[in-house]
C-alpha positions in Angstrom: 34.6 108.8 131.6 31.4 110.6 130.7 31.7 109.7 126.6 29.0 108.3 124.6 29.1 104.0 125.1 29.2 101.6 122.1 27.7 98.5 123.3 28.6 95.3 121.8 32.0 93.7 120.4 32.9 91.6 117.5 35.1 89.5 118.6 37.8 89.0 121.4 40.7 87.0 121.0 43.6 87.0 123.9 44.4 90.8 124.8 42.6 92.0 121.2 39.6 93.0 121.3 37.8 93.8 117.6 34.7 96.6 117.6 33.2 98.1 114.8 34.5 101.9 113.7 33.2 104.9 115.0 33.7 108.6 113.2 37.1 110.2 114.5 38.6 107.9 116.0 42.2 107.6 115.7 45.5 105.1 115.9 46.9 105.0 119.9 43.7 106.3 121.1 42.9 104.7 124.1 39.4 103.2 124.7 37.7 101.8 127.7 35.8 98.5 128.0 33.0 98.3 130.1 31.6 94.9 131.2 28.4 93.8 132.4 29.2 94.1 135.6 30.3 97.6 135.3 34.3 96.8 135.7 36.1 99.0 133.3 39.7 97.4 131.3 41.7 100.1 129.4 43.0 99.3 125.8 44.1 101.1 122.8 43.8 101.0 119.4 46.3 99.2 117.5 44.8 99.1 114.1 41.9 100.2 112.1 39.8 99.5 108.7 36.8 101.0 107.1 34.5 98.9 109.5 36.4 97.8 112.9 39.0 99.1 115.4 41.6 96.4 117.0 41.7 97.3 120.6 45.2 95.8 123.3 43.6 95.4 126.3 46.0 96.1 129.2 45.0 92.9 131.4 42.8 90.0 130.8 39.9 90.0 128.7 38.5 87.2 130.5 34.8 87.7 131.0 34.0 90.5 128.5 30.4 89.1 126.4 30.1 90.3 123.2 26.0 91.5 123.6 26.8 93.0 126.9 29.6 94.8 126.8 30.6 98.3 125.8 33.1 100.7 124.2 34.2 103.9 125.5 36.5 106.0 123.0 38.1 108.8 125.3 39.8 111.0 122.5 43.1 110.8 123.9 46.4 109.1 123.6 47.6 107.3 126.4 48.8 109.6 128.9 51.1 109.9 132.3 51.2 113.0 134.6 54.8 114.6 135.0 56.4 116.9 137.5 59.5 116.7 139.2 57.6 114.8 141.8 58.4 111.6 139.6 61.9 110.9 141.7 61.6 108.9 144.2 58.6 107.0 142.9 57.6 103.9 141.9 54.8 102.8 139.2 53.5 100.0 137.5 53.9 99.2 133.6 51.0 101.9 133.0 52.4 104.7 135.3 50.0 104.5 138.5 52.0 104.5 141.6 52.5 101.2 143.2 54.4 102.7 146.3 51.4 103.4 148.8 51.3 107.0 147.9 48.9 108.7 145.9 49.0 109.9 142.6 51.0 112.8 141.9 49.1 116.5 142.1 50.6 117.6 139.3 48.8 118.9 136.1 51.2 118.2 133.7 50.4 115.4 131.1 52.4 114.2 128.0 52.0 111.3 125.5 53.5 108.1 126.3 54.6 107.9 122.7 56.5 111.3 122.4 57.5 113.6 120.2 59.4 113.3 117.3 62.9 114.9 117.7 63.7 117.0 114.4 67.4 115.8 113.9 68.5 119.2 113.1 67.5 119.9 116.9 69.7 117.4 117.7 73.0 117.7 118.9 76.2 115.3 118.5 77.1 113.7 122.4 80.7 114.3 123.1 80.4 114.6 127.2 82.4 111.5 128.6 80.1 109.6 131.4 82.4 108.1 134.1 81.0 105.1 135.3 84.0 104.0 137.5 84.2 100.6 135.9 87.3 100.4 133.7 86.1 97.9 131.4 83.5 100.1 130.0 85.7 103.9 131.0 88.7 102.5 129.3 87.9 100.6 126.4 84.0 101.0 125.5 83.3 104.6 126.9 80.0 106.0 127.6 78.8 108.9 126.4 76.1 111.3 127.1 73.1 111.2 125.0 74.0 107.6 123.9 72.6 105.1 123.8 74.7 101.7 124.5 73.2 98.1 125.5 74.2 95.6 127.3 73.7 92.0 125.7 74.1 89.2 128.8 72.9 85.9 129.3 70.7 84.0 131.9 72.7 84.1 134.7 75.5 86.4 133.7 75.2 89.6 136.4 74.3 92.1 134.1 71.7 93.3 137.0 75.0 93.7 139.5 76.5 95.9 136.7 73.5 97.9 135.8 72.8 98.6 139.5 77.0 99.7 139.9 76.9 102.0 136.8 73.5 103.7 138.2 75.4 104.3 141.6 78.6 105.8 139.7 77.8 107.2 136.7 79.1 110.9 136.8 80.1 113.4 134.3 83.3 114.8 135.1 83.5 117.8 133.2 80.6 119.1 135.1 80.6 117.1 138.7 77.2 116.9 138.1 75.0 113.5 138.6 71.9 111.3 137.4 68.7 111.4 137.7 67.7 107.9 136.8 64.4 106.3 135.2 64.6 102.9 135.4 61.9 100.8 133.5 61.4 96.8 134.7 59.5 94.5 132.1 58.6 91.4 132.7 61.4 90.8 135.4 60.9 88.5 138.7 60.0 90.2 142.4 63.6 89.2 143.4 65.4 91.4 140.3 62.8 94.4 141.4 63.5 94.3 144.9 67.3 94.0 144.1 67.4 97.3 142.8 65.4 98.5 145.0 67.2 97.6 148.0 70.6 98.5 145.9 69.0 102.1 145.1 68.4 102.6 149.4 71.7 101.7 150.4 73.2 103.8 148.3 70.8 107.0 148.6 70.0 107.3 145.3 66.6 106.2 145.5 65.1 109.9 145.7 66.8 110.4 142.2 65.4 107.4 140.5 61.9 107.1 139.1 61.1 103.2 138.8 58.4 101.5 136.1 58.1 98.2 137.2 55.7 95.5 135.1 56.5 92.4 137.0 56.5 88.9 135.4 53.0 88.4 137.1 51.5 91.3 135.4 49.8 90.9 132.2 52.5 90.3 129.3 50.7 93.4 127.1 51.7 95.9 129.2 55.1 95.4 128.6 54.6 97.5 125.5 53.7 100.6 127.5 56.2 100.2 130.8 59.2 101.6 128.5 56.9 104.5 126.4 56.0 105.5 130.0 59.4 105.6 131.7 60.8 107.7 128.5 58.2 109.9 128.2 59.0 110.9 132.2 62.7 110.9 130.8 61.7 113.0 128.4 60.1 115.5 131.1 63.1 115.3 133.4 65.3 116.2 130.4 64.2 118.3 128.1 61.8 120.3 130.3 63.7 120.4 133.7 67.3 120.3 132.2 68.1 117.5 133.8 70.9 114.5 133.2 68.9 111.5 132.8 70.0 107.8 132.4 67.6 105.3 131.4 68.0 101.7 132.2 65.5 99.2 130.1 65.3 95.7 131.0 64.5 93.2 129.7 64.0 94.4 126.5 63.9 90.4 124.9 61.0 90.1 127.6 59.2 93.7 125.5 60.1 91.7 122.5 58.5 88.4 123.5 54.9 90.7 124.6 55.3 92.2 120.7 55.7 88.9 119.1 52.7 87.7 121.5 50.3 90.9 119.7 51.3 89.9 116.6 50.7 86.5 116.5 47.0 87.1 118.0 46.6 89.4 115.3 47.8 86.9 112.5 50.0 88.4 111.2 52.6 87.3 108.9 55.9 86.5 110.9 59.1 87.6 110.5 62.4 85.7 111.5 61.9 83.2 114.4 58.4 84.4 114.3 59.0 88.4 115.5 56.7 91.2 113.9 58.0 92.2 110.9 58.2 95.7 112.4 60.3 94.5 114.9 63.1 96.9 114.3 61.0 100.4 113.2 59.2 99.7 116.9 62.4 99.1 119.1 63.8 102.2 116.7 61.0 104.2 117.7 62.4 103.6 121.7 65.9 103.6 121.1 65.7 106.6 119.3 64.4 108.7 122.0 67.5 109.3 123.6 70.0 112.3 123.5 70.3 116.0 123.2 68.5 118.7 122.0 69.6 122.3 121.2 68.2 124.8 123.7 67.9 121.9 126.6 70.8 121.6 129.1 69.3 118.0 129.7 70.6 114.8 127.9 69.0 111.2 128.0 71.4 108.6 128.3 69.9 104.9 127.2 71.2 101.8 128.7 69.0 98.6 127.4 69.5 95.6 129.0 68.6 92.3 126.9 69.5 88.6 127.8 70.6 86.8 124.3 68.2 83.7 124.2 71.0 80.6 124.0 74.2 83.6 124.3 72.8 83.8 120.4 74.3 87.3 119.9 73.0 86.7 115.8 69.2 86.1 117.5 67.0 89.2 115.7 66.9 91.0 119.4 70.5 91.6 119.5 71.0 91.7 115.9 68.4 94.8 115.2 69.4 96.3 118.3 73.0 96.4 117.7 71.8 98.3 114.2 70.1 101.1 116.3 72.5 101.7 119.3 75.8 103.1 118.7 77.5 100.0 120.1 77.4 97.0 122.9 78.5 95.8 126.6 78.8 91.9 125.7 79.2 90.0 129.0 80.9 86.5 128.4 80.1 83.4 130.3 83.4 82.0 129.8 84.7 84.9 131.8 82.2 84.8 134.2 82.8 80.9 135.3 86.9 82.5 135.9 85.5 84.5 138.2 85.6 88.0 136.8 83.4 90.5 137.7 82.2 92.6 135.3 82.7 89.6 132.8 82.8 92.5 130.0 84.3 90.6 126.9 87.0 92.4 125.7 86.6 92.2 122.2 82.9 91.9 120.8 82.8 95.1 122.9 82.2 98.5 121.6 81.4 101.8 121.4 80.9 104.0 118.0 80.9 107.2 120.1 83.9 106.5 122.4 86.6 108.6 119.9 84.4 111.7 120.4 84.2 111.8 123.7 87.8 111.0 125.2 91.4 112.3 124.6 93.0 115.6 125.9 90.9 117.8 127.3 88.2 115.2 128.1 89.9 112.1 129.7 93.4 112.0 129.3 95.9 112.6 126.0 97.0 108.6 125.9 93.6 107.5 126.0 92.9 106.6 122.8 95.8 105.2 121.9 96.0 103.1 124.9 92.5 102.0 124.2 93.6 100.8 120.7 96.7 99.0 122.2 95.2 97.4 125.2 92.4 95.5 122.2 95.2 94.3 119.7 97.1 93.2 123.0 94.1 91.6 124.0 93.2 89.9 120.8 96.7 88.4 120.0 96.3 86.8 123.7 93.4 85.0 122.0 95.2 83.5 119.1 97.8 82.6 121.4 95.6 80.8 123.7 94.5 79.0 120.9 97.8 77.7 119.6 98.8 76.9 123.0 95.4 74.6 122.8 97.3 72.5 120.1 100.5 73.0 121.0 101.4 73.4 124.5 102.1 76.2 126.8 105.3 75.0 127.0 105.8 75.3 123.3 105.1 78.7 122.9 108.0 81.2 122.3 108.7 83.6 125.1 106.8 86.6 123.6 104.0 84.5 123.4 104.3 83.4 126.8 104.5 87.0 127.9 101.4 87.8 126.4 99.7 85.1 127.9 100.6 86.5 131.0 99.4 89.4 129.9 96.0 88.2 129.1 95.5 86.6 132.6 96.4 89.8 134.1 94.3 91.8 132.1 91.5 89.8 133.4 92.0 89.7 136.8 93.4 93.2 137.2 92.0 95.5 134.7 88.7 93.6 133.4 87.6 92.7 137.5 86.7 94.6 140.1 85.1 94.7 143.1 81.4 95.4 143.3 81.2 98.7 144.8 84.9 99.5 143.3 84.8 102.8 141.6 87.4 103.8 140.0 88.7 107.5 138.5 89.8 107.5 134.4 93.2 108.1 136.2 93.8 105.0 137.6 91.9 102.7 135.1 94.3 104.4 132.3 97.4 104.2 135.2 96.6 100.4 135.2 96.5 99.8 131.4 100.3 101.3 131.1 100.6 99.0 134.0 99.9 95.9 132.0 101.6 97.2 129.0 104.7 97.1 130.7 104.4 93.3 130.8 104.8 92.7 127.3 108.0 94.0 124.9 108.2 97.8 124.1 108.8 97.4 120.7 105.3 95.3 120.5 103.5 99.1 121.8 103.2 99.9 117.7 99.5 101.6 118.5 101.2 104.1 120.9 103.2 107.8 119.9 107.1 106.4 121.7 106.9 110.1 123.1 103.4 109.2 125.2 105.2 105.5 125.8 108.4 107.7 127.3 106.0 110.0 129.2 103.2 107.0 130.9 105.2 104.1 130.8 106.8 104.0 134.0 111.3 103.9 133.9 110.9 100.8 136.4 108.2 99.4 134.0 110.8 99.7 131.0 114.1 98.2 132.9 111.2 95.3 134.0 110.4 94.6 130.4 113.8 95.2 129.5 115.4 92.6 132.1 112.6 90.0 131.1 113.6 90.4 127.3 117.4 89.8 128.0 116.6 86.3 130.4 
């Protein structure tokens, strides 16, 4: 840092820090504050007028005097070095390594706030992702280049499932793997060190490069921890050709940090008191995943956020579920039964799943099984609801059939074991296993010829022999 010094501030205020204008400065450029004592704190600027700059600190601004201290402007975005030395790594919320090694050698630097992606570059994701977990496989499929969040709750093990798919996630039509970036904001020592731990046991730790801003790091540079992880992301993947999935959590914890900024800055608040910008900002992260013509690399997104009060209407959900191409909604109710991964069957979905499965990619029933096993599902609910006023024992015997259904479709097809992984094969062999519990003439959602062809003959002489008693 050998730039020309400003001395003196205007104001500070939290993280915010207001100096007066210099000549060609510019938005994101990122300044350092010197203090009397000579300790430097790196910021950048958020907004500007005609007369000051608005600096974020990233840490405390405690002790910075207005007469004594000084501003640096260093003519530069914020910046991370990339090479392919990333895996294996792990960094703070700015991108210095927080492993005991040193920085990486590498000469390569790149924006933390990326490139835009021309959408005519882009190209539509079709690859199928097998994660081994039939809840999301059969019903809410993953596809590369996609990006699908997972909305949880306090409690709910959306860490357990986020750890499984990293371990499993595969695409089949190439046998090829992950690379993972995985990006921690806000989260406790015991969620870091969980995946940590599950990453080592596994042996996937050398293909995972980890951003951690724990919940005892300053709340502003939550901002930066996911800008950092995509933008290595963006390396891996466009630049290297690699498969990368990205895993962001907790995204209500970046959202919490943004809502902090804004209301230090005074600005007017939106609903429940967010930035107004709340959805163009988590846009400008969501949108950085897929694939690009000319790359052989994809980027897979996979947000995690916990839905203050299981409020799936809250703005963090809502907005998000605008952006992503669909949801993972983990239900408590499911979870107190037991089931693991408590994957709600219904509130469930992904836009991108009919693209990417059928003949050629999964399996020829897929689809159609898919669409059966949810209007099986969902008529299980009304049931259970009239058996609420009514009585099991009320119920005619289709209705008890499919209520029988339901709790099998649970605890067979919905649960599984942690470190269960199962093929497309079987989770598609285990829905026609189900169906055969209910009445063959109820499979309306299914071609008869693939009914003759999956449904098993016992399977049909079971249903059969259970219609006549």
């Amino acid at each position: 840092m050998n730039g020309v010094e400003y001395r003196g501030l205007s104001s500070v205020d939290g993280p915010i820090v207001v100096v007066n204008r210099r000549e060609n400065v510019f938005y994101n450029e990122i300044a350092a504050v010197h203090d009397a004592e000579g300790n430097i704190r790196t910021g950048r600027i958020i907004d500007m007028s005609e007369q000051y700059c608005v600096v974020q600190i990233f840490g405390s601004t405690s002790g910075l005097s207005l007469q004594d201290a000084s501003v640096e402007f260093l003519e530069s975005p914020m910046e991370i070095r990339v090479s392919e030395e990333l895996l294996g790594r792990i960094f703070n919320g700015l991108g210095k390594p927080i492993d005991g090694y040193p920085e990486l050698y590498a000469s390569g630097m790149r924006n933390v706030n990326g490139c835009p992606i021309n959408p005519f570059a882009r190209v539509y994701p079709r690859d199928f992702i097998q994660t081994g977990i039939s809840a999301i496989d059969g019903m809410n499929t993953l596809i590369r280049g996609q990006k699908l969040p997972v909305f949880s709750g306090n409690g709910l093990p959306h860490n357990r499932l986020t750890a499984q798919i990293i371990r499993q996630a595969k695409i089949r039509s190439q046998n090829e793997g992950f690379v993972m970036v995985f990006a921690g904001m806000g989260i406790k020592y015991d969620v870091a060190r969980f995946f940590i731990d599950s990453f080592e046991k596994s042996g996937v730790l050398s293909k995972v490069v980890m951003f951690l801003s724990l919940a005892d790091a300053p709340s502003i540079e939550r901002i930066i921890t996911p800008r950092c992880a995509l933008t290595a992301a963006e390396y891996l993947a466009y630049e290297k050709g690699m498969h990368v999935l990205v895993v962001l959590t907790d995204m209500t914890n970046y959202c919490e940090a943004l809502r902090e900024i804004s209301t230090t800055r005074g600005e007017v608040p939106g609903r429940k008191g967010y930035p107004g910008y709340l959805y163009s900002d988590l846009a400008e992260l969501y949108e950085r995943a897929g694939k690009i013509k000319g790359s052989e690399g994809s980027i897979t997104q996979i947000p995690i956020l916990t839905m203050p009060n299981d409020d799936i209407s809250h703005p963090i959900p809502d907005l998000t579920g605008y952006i992503t191409e669909g949801q993972i909604v983990l239900d408590r109710e499911l979870s107190q039964k037991g089931v693991y991964p408590p994957v709600a069957g219904l509130p469930s979905l992904s836009r991108l799943m009919k693209d990417g499965i059928g003949e050629g990619m999964t399996r020829e029933d897929h689809k159609e099984l898919s669409s059966q096993l949810f209007a099986s599902y969902s008529k299980v609910k009304s049931v259970r609801s009239l058996a609420s006023i009514i009585g099991e024992e009320e119920l005619s015997s289709t209705d008890q059939e499919y209520l029988r259904f339901g709790d099998r479709f649970e605890q067979e097809f919905l649960s599984q074991g942690e470190f269960e992984n199962r093929s497309i094969e079987q989770t598609l062999d285990l829905g026609w296993k189900l169906l055969k519990l209910l009445p063959e003439e109820d499979l309306l959602r299914i071609r008869p010829e693939l009914v003759q062809k999956y449904l098993p003959e016992d399977a049909q002489e079971e249903t059969a022999g259970e219609g006549q008693d």
